[in-house]
C-alpha positions in Angstrom: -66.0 3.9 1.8 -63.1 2.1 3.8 -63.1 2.6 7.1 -59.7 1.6 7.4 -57.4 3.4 9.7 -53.5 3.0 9.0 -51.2 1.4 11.9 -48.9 3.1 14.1 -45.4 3.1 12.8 -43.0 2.1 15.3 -39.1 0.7 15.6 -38.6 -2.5 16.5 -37.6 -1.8 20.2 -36.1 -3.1 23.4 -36.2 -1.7 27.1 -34.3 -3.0 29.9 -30.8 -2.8 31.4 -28.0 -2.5 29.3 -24.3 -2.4 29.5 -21.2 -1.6 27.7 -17.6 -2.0 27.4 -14.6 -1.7 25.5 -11.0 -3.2 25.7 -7.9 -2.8 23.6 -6.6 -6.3 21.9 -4.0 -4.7 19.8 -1.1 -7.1 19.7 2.9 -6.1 19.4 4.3 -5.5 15.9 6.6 -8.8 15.4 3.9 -11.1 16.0 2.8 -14.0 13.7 0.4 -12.8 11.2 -0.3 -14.7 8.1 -3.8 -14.9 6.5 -3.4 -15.2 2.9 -2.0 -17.8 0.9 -0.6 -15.3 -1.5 1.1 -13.5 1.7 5.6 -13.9 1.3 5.7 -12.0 5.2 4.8 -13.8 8.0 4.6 -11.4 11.0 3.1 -7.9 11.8 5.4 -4.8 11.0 3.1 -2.2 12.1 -0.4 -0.9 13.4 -2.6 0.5 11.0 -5.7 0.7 13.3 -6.4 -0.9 16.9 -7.8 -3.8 17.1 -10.8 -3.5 20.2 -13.4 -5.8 21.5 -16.7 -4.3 22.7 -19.0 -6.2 25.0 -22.7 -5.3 25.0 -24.8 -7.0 27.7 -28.8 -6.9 28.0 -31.0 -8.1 30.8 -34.6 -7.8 31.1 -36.4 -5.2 33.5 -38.2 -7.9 35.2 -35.2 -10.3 35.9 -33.8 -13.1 34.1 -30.4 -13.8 32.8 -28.4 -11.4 31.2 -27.2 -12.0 27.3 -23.7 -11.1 26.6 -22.9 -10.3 23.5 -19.0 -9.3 22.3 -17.6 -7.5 19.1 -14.2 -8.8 18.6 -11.9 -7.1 15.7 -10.8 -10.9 14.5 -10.6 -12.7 11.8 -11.3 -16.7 12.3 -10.5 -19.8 14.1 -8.1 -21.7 12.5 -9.6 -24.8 14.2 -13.1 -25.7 16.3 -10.4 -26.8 19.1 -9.0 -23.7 19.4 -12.6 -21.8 19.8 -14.0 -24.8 22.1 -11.1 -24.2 24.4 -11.3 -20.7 24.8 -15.2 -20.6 24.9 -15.2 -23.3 27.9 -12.4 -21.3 29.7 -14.4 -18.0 29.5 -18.0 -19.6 30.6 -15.9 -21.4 33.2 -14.3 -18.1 34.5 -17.6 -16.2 33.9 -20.5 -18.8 34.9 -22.0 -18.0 31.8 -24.5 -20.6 29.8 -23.7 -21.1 26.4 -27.1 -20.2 25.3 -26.8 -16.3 26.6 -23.5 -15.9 24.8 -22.7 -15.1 21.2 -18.7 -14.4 20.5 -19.2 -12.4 17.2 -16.0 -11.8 14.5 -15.1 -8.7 12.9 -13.8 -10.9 10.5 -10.4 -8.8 9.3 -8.1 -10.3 7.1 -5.1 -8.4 8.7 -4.9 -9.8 12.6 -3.3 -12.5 13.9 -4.8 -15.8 13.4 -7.0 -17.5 15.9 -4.4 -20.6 16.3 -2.2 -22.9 18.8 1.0 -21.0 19.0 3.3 -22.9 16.8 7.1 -22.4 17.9 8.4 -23.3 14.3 6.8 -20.4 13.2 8.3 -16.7 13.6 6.4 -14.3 16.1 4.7 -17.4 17.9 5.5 -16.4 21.4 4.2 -13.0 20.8 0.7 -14.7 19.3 1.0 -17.0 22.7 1.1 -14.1 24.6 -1.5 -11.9 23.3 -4.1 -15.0 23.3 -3.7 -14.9 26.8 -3.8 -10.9 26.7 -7.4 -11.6 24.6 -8.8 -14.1 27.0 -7.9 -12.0 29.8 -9.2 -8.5 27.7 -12.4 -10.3 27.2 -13.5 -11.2 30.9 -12.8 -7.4 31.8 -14.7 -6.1 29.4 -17.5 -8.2 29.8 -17.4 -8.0 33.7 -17.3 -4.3 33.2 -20.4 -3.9 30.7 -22.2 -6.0 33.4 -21.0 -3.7 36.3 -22.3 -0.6 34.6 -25.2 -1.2 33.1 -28.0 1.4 32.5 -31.5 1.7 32.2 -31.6 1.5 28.2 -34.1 1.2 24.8 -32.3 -0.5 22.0 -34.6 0.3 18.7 -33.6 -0.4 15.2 -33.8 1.3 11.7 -33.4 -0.1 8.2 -31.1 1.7 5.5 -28.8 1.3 2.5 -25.2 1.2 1.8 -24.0 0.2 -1.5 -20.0 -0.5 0.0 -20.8 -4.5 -0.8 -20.8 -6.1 -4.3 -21.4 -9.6 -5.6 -17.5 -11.4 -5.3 -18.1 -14.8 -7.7 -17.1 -13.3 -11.0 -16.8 -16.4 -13.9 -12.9 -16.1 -15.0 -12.5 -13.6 -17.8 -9.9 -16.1 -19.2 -12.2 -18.1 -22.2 -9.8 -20.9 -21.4 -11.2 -21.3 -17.9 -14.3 -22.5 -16.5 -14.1 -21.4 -13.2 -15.7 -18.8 -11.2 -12.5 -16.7 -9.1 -13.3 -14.4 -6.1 -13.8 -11.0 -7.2 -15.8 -8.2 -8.4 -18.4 -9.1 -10.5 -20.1 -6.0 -12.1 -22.9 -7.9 -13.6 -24.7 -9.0 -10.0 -26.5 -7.1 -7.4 -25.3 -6.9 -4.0 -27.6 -7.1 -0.9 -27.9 -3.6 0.4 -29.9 -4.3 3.3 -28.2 -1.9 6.6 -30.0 -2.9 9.7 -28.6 0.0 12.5 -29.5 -0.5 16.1 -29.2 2.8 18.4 -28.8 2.2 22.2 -30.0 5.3 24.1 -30.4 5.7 27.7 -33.1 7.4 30.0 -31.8 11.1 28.8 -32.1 9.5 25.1 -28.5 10.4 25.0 -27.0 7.8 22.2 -24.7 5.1 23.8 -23.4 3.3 21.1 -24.8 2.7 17.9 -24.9 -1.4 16.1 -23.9 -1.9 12.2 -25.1 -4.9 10.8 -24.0 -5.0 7.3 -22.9 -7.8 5.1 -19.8 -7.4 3.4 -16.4 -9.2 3.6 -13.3 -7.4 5.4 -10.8 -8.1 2.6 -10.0 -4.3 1.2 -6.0 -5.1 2.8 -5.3 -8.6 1.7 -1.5 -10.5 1.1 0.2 -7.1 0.5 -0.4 -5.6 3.7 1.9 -5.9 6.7 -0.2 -4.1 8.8 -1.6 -4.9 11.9 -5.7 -3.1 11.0 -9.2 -4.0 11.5 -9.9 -3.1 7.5 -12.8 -0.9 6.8 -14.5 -1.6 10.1 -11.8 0.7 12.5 -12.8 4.1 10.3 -16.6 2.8 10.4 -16.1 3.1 14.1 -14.2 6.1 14.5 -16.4 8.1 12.2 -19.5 7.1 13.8 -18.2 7.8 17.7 -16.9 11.0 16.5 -20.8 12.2 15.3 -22.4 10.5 18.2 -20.0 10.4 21.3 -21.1 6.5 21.9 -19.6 3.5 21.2 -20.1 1.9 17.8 -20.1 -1.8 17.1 -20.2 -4.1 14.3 -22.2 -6.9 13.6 -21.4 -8.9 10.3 -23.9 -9.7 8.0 -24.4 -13.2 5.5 -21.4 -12.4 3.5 -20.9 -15.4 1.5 -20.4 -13.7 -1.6 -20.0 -10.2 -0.6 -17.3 -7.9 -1.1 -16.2 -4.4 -1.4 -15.6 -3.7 -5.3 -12.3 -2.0 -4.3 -9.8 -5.0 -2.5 -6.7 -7.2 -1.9 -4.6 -4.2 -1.7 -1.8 -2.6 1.2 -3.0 0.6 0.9 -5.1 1.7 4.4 -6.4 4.5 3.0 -9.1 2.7 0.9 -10.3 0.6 4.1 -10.6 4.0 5.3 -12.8 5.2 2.5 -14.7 2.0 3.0 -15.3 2.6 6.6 -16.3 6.0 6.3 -19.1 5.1 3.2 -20.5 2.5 5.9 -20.7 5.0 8.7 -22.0 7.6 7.0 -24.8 5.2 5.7 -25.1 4.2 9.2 -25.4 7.4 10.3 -28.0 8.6 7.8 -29.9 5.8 9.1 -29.6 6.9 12.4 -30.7 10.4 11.8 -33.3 8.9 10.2 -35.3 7.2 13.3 -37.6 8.3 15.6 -37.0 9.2 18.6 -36.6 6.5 21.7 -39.9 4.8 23.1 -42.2 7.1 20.4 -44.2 5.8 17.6 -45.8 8.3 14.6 -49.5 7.6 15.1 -52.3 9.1 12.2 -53.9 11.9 13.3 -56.4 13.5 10.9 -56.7 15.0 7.6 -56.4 18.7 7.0 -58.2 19.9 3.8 -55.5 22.4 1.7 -54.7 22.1 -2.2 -55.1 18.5 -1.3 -56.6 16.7 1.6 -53.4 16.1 3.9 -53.2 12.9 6.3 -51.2 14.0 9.5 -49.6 11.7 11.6 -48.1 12.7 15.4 -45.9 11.3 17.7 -47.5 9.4 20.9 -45.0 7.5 23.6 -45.2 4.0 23.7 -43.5 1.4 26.1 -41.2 -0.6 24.2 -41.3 -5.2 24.6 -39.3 -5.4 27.7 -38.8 -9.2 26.5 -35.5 -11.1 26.2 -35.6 -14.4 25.1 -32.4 -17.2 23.7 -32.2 -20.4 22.1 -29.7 -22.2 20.8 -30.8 -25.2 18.3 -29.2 -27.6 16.0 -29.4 -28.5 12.2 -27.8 -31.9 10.8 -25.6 -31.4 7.9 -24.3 -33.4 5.2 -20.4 -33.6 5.3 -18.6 -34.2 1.9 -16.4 -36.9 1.5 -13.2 -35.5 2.0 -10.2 -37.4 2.0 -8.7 -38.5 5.7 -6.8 -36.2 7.9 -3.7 -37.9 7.6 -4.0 -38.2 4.0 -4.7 -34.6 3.3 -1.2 -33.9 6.3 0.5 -36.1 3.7 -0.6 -34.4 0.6 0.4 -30.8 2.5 3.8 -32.3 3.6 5.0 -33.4 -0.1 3.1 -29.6 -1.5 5.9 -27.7 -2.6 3.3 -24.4 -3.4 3.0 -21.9 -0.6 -0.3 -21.3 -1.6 -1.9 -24.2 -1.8 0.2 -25.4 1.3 -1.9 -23.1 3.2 -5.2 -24.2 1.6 -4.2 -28.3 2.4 -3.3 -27.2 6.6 -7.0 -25.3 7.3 -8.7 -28.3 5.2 -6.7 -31.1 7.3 -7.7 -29.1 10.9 -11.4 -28.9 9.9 -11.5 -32.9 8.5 -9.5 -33.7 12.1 -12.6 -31.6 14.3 -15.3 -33.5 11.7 -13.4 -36.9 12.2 -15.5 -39.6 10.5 -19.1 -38.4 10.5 -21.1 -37.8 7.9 -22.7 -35.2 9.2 -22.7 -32.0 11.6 -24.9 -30.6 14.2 -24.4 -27.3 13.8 -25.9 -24.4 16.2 -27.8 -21.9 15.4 -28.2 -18.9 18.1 -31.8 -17.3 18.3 -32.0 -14.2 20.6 -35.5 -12.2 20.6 -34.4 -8.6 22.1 -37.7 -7.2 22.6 -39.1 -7.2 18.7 -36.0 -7.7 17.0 -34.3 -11.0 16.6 -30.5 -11.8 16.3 -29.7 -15.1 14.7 -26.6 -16.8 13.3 -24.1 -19.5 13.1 -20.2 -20.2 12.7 -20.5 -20.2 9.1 -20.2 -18.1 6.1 -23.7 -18.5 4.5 -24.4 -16.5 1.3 -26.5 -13.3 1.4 -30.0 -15.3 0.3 -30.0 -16.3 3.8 -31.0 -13.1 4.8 -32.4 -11.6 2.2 -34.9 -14.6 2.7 -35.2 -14.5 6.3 -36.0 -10.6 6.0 -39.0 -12.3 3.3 -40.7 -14.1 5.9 -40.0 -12.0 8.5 -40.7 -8.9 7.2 -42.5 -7.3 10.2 -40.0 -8.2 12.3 -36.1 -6.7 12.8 -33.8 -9.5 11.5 -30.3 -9.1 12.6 -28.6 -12.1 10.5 -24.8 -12.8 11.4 -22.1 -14.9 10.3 -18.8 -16.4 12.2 -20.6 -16.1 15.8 -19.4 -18.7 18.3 -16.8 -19.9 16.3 -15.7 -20.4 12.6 -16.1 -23.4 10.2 -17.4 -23.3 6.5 -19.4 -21.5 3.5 -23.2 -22.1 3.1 -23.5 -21.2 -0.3 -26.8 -21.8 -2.0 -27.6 -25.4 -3.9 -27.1 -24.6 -7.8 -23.0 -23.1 -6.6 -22.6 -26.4 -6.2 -22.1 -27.2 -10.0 -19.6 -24.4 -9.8 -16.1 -24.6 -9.7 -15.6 -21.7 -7.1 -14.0 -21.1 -3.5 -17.1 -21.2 -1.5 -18.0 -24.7 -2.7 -14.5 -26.8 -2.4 -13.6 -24.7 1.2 -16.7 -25.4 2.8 -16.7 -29.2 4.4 -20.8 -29.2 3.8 -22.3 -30.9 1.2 -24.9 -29.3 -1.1 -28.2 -28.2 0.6 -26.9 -27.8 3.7 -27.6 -23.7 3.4 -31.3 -24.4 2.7 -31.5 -26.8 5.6 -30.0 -23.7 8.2 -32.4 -21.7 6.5 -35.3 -23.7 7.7 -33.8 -24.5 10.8 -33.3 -20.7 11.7 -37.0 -19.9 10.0 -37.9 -22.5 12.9 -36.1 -20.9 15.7 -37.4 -17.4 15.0 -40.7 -18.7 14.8 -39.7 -20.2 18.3 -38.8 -17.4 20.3 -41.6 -15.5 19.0 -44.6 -18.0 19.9 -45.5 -16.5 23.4 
């Protein structure tokens, strides 16, 4: 007979001080606004939604230097430039180090691009103003989270939310050979919902985290509102249950998509929001509560002999711990700058226009090299582990980091500190899709970030 005893079951948990903060970034109607290539407007004509920025700061019991971390309701930088510059100004203004910093994206599909403010286009001097309005939004709010912060336990749950479907659907047309972005009924979507809950010393909730994988694109070319798509009523819904602030933290996304999108109506971003909050919120209501952990008790004999478990306190990891590393990537062989500013001059299609402009700006940040060093953030908070990187990586990247990992709390992100290309997985490669001719990354370069971030969890969780 086993003598066996099962383990405690616990939430991956953090204690220390913790801060919050949240500013409005919503910019005037008028201002320059174009996403989509498909898009015959140019500038905002309304507000669907506010657009916020929530900063959420951590710092160890013991000492040590505080992470920041900030939720921004925006889509992309249109160049590296433009991010560097605005990054270097803030850790200037701030005397924060790179490595305790993650800028985070939203990633809606209906704000105003992350650009230079171009004065041939309409609306520019409103987008030059409320850049300055965003860089100025962010120091408060992070200043403020620091200011305030509380004595708090940051533990996580896992749940489901079936919101996200697979988007690389092989065109219906027999003719074509191509794989078109869209929903594709025939493969499974990632379901993973990792929600964090923030409590303080009262175990009142103080805001509530929603990582979740799943591209903002319900309002697409149509739309000529100013909204944060699905994630504004994910939000609102989840604040109005719990009276804390709700932030979202976007998941590997790659190939991820609501089934419903690239429509103007708000109210289906709104259904979308309110599927993912109440997902998150079932989640929520699932945990235990703060600093407990169910411990086995004893059997009691009945119609069957019963195992009963109890709740005991525990003291949550009080560690904090941040690395930034670097993986070399292939870069294709694109075409010069110049020549790909020539091609866009002579294009005559608005569409493709569009396409040829955000290729040239990434092939003038890559210049000549044949490769990139791209960063990877690593933050342990306590037994959980936050990693991402700039780019757009398909949902195997989690799914497979969750594999190894699967004691630990994996929060996986895309588009943090700054915005650059799709990772999408070797064999998409023979594809004719999106993901594979956007992306300035040769094939294999997702498998190398996944060993690279298998590395740097490993890392931060060796002492």
């Amino acid at each position: 007979m086993s003598n066996h005893r099962p383990a405690s079951f616990r939430h991956a948990s953090f204690r220390g001080q913790i801060g919050l903060a949240r500013v409005d970034i919503t910019p005037e109607v008028g201002i320059y606004c174009r996403n989509w290539g498909a898009a015959v407007h140019d500038v905002a004509e309304s507000i669907h939604r506010p657009l916020t920025l929530t900063a959420l700061t951590l710092t160890a019991s013991q000492g040590g230097p505080t992470l920041v971390f900030v939720d921004a309701d925006l889509g992309w930088w249109k160049t590296p430039q433009t991010y560097r510059r605005f990054i270097d100004r803030l850790g200037e203004t701030l005397q924060i180090d790179p490595e305790h910093l993650i800028f985070a994206l939203s990633h809606t599909h209906s704000g105003p691009p992350l650009m230079e403010a171009d004065n041939t286009l309409p609306g520019s001097e409103k987008l030059r103003d409320w850049q300055e309005k965003l860089f100025q939004q962010t120091v408060r709010a992070i200043r403020e989270s620091i200011d305030n912060q509380f004595d708090g336990t940051l533990d996580w749950h896992t749940g489901r939310c079936n919101l996200a479907t697979n988007r690389d659907l092989p065109d219906p047309d027999p003719k074509q050979s191509r794989v078109v972005c869209g929903f594709n009924p025939d493969q499974k979507a990632d379901d993973t919902l990792l929600v964090g809950r923030v409590t303080d010393q009262a175990g009142e909730v103080r805001a509530t985290l929603t990582n979740y994988a799943c591209h903002p694109t319900t309002l697409a070319w149509d739309n000529r509102a100013i909204s944060p798509d699905y994630i504004g009523a994910m939000r609102e819904t989840i604040e109005q249950a719990t009276g804390g602030l709700s932030l979202f933290m976007l998941g590997a996304c790659g190939e991820l998509a609501p089934r419903t999108q690239y429509v103007s109506d708000p109210n289906i971003a709104d259904a979308h929001g309110r599927a993912l909050a109440h997902a998150s919120l079932a989640t929520l209501h699932g945990m235990e509560p703060p600093a407990t952990e169910l411990s086995y008790a004893q059997t009691v004999e009945s119609g069957a002999t019963l195992a009963t478990w109890q709740r005991d306190a525990y003291a949550p990891s009080t560690t904090l711990r941040p690395l930034q590393a670097t993986v070399e990537l292939p870069i294709k062989n694109w075409p010069s700058a110049d020549s790909l500013e020539a091609e866009r001059s002579a294009c005559q299609d608005r569409a493709l226009s569009e396409r040829l402009l955000r290729k040239r700006d990434i092939r003038r940040f890559l210049g000549d090299a044949n490769s990139y060093e791209l960063q990877i953030s690593a933050w342990r908070i306590g037994d959980a582990v936050l990693v991402g990187c700039c780019c757009e990586p398909y949902s195997i990247l989690q799914t497979e980091l969750r594999r190894q990992f699967e004691s630990q709390s994996i929060v996986c992100m895309n588009l943090i500190n700054g915005s650059l290309g799709y990772l999408p997985p070797s064999e998409r490669y023979d594809s004719d899709i999106y993901p594979v001719w956007q992306t300035p990354f040769e094939r294999g370069s997702l498998e190398k970030t996944l060993q690279a971030m298998i590395q740097a969890i490993n890392h931060v969780f060796s002492e």
